[in-house]
SEPAMAR-126786 format. One record per residue: x, y, z of N, C-alpha, C, O, CB in turn; residue in three letters. Coordinates in steps of 0.001 Angstrom, whole numbers, plus 500000, padded with zeros to 6 digits. Glycine has a CB too. Layout:
XYZXYZXYZXYZXYZALA...
# end
This chain:
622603226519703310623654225690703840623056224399704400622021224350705066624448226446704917UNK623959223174703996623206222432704212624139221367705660625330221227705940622766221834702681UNK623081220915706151623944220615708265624612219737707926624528219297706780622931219926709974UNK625339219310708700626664218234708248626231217416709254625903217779710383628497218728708350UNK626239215842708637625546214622709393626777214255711009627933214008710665625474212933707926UNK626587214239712130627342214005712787628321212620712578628231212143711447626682214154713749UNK628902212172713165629616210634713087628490209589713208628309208720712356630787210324714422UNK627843209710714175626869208766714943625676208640713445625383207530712998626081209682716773UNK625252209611712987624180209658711533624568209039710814623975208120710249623905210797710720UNK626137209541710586626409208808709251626615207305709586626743206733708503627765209417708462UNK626679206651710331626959205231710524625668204815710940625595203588710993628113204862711543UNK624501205477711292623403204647711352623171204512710484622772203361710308622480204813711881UNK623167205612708894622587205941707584623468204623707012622836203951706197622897207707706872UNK624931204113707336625365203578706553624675201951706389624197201323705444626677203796706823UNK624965201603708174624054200445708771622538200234708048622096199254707449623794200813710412UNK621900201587708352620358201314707670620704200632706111620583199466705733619317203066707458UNK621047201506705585621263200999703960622079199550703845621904199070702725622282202253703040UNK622810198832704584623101197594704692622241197003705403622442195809705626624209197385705090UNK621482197409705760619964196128706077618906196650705541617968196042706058619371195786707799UNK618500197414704815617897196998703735618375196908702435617604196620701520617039197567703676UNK619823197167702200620375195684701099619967194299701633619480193412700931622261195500700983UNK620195194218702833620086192718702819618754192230702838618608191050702519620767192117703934UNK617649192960703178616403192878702957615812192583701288614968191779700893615973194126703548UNK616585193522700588616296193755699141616690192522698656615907191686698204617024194966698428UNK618136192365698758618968190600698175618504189571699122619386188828699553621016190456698307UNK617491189407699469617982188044700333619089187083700870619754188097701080617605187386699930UNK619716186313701190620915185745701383622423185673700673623252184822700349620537184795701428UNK622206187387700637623332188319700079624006188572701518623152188728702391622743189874699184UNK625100188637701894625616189310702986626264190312703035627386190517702574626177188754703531UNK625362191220703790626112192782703665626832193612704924626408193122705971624943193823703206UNK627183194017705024628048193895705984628061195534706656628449196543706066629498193269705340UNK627471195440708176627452196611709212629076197445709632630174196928709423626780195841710691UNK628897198537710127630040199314710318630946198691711226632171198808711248629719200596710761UNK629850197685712341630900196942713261630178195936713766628995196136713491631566197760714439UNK630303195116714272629999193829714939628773194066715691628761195190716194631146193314715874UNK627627193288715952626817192934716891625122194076716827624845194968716025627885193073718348UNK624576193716717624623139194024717726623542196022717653623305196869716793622238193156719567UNK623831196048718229624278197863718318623686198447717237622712199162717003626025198328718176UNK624867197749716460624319198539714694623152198747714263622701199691713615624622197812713454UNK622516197504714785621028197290714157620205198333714852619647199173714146620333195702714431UNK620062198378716187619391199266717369619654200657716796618710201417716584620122199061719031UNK620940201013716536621171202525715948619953202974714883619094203853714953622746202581715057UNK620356201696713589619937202187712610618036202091712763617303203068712609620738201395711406UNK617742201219712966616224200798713134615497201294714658614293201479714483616177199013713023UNK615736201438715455615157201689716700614507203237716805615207204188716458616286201432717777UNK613393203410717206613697205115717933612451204595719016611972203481719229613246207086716614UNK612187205875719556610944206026720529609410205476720098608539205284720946610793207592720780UNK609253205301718985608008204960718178608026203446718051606918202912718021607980205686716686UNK609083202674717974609401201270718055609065200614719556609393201186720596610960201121717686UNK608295199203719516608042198526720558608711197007720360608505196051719612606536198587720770UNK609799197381721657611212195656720870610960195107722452610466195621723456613993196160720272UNK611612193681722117611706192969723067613206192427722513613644192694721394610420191997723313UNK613938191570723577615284191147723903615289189968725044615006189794726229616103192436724394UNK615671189451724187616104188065724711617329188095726045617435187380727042616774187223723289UNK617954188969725668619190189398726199619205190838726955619266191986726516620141189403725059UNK619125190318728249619140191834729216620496192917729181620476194041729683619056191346730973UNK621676192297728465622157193625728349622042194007727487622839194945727451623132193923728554UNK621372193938726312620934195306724821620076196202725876620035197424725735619530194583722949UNK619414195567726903617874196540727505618443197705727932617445198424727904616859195881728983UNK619779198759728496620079199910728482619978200300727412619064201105727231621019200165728916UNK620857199920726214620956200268724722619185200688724430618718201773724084621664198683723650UNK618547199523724688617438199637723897616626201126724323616108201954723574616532198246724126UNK616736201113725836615841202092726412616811203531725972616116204546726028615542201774728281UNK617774203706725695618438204498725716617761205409724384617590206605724615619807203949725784UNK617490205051723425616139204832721929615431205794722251615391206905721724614956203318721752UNK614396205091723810613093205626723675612132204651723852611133204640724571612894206247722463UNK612677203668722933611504202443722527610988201787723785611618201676724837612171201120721537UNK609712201350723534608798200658724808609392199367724702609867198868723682606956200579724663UNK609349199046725436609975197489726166609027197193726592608318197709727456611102197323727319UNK608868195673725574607421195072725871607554193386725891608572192766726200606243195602724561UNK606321192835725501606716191302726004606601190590724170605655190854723429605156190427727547UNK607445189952723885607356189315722636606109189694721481606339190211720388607275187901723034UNK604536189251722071603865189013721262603473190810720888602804191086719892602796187867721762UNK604000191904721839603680192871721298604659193805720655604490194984720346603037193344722064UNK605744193027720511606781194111719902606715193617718592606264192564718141608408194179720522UNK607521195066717811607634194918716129609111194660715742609491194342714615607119196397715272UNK610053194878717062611581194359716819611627193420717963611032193596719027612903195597716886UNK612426192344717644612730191184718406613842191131718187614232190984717029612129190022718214UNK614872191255719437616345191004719629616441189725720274616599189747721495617082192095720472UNK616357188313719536616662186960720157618011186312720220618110185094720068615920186065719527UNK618857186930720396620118186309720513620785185601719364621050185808718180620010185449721479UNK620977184356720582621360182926719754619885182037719739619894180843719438622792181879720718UNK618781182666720054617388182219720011617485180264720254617591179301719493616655182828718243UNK617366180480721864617531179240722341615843178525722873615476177471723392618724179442723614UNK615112179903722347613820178960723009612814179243721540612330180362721371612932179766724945UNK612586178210720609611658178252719485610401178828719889609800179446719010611423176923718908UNK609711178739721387608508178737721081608442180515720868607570180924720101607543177912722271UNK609297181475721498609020182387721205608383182972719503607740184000719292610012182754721714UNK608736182137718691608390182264717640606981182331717443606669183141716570608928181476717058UNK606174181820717904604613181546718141604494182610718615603284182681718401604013180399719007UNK604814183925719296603997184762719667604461186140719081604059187262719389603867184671721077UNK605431185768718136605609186916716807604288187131716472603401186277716465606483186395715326UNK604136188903716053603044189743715412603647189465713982604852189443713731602902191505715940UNK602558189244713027602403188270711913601761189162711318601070188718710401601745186873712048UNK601679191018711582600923191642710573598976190879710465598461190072711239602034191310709015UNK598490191400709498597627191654708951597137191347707468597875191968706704597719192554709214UNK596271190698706838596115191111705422596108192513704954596861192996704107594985190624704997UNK595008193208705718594991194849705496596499195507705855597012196349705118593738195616706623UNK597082195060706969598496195851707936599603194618708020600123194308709092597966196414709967UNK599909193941706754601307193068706259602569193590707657603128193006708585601978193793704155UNK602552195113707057603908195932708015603674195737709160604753195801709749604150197538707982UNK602979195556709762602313195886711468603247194153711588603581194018712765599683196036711879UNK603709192903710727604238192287711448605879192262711486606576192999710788603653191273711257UNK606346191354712355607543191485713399608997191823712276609045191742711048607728189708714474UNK609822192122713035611184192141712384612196191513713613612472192091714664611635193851711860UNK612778189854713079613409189391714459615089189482713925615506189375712772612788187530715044UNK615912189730715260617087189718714624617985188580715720618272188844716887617699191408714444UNK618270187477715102619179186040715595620427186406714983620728187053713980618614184343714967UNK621311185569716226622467185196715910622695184328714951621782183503714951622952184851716784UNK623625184074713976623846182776713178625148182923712589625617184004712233622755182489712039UNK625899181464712468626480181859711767626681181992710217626154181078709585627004181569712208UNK627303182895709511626565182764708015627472182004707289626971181168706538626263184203707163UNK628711182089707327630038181723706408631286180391706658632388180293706118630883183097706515UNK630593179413707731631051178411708001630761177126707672629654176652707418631073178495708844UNK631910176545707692631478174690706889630734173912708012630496174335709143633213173427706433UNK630410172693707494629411171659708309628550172566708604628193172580709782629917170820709659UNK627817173812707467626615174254708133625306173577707539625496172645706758626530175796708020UNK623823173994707863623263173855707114622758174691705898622711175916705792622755173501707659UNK622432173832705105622159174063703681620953174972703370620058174509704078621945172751703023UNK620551175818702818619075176857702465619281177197701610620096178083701350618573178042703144UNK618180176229700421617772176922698878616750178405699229615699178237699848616617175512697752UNK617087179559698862616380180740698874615959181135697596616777181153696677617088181726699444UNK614462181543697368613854181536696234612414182494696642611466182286697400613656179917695716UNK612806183675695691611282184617695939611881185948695415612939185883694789610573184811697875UNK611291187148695621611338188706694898612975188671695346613264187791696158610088190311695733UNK614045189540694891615569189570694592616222188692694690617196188787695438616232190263695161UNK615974187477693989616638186364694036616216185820692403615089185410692123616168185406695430UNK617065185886691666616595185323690012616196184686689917615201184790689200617126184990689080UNK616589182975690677616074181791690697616002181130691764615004180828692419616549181156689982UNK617356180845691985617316180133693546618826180759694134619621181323693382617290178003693503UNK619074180556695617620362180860696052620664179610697075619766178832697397620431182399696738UNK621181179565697259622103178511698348622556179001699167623403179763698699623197177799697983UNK622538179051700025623337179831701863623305179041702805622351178312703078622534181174702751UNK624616179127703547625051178017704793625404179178705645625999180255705595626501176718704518UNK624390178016706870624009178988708155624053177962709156623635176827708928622432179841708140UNK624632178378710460624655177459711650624521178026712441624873179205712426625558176736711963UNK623743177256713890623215178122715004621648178346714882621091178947715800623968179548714982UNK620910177897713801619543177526713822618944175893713800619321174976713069619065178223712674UNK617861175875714884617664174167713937616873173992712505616382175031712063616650173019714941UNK616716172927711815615769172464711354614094172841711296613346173083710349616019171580711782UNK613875172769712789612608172966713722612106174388713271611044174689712726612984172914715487UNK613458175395713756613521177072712654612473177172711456611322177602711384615229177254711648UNK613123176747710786612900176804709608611165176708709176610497177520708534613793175754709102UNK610733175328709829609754174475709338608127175597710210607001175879709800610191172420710036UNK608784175856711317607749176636712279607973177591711273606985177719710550608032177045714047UNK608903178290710979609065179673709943607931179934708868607212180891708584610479179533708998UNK608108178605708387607325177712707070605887177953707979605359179001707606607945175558706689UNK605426177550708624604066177212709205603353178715709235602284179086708750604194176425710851UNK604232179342709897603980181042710567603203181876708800602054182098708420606334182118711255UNK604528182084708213604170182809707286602845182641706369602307181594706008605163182787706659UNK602601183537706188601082183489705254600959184742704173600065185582704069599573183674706420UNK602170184569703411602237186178702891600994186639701791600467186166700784603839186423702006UNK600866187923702679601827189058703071602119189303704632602743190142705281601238190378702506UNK601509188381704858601325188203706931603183187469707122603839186863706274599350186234707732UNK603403187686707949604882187083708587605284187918709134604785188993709464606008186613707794UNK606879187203709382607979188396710018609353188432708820609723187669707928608709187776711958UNK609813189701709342611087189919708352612344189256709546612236189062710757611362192014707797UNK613462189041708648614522187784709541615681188499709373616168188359708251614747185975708849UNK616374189333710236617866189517710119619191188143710857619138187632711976618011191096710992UNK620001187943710009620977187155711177621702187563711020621855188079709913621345185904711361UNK622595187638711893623917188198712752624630187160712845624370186113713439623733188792714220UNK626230187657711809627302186992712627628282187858712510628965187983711494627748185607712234UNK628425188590713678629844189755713856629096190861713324627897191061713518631529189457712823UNK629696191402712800629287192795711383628504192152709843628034192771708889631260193656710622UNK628613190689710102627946190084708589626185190147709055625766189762710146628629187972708123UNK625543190577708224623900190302708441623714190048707387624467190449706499622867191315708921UNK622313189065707075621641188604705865620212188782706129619674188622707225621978187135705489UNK619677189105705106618336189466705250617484188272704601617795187630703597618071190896704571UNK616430188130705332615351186746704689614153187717704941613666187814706067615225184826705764UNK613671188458703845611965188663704420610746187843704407611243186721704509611383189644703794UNK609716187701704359609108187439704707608500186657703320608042185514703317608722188327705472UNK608587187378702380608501186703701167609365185521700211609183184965699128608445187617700595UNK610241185503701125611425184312700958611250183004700830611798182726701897612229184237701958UNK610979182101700459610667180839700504612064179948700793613032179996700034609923180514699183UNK612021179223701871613515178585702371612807177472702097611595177265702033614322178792704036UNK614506176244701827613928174878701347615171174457702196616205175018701833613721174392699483UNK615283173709703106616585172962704159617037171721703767616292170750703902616149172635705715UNK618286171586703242618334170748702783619847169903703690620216168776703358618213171158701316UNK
# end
């Protein structure tokens, strides 16, 4: 006999598998069971995870996990909000040549599906050729430090959040801002 997944399983299981669709497609938007950081914490978090948060109220949620609560440059999940201070970006874990995985996974607010946004040619592994995606709530500055950081297979993986919409940019992504 086989155990029957509670409510809470099956919606992390569902969440997990919509972020790594969106991991797999790049600036595909796939869409969580419900709105906001929660989802993500369900599906990705446990006691073995070391996150940091921009935002002191996920920090019950987070501890609630297990996970160590630590300071930016040593966590492997980063909950940055609406990520109002760039430099945190500089002290993202960037992996390894030998340990790629050992770097960060950050998850920003953005928005994904609105006009007067900006423009991002996306081009690299699940993407045929190129894609186009409009996103607002990041600068320019984003992007270009993004550009600087990565050294693949060294980087970080990029979730953004708007509501229940997330898009995945890993690390192997090549963004062009146009």
């Amino acid at each position: 006999m086989q155990p029957i997944p509670t409510p809470d399983e099956t919606r992390a299981n569902q969440n997990f598998a919509a972020l790594l669709g969106a991991l797999s497609r790049p600036g595909q938007i796939h869409r969580l069971a419900a709105p906001g950081e929660a989802e993500i914490i369900q599906a990705l978090i446990d006691r073995e995870c070391r996150v940091f948060s921009a935002d002191p109220g996920l920090g019950a949620m987070l501890r609630q996990t297990g996970a160590l609560m630590v300071e930016p440059q040593e966590a492997d999940h980063l909950f940055l909000g609406a990520l109002s201070d760039l430099a945190l970006l500089n002290l993202l874990s960037l992996g390894s040549d030998l340990y790629p995985d050992d770097g960060a996974t950050v998850v920003i607010q953005a928005g994904l599906s609105q006009s007067q946004a900006q423009t991002l040619r996306l081009s690299g592994p699940g993407i045929e050729t190129t894609l186009d995606v409009t996103i607002t709530g990041l600068p320019n500055e984003f992007w270009s430090a993004r550009r600087d950081l990565i050294r693949y297979p060294m980087g970080f993986d990029l979730f953004l959040l708007d509501g229940a919409d997330v898009m995945g940019i890993p690390r192997s992504t090549m963004v062009e801002v146009f």
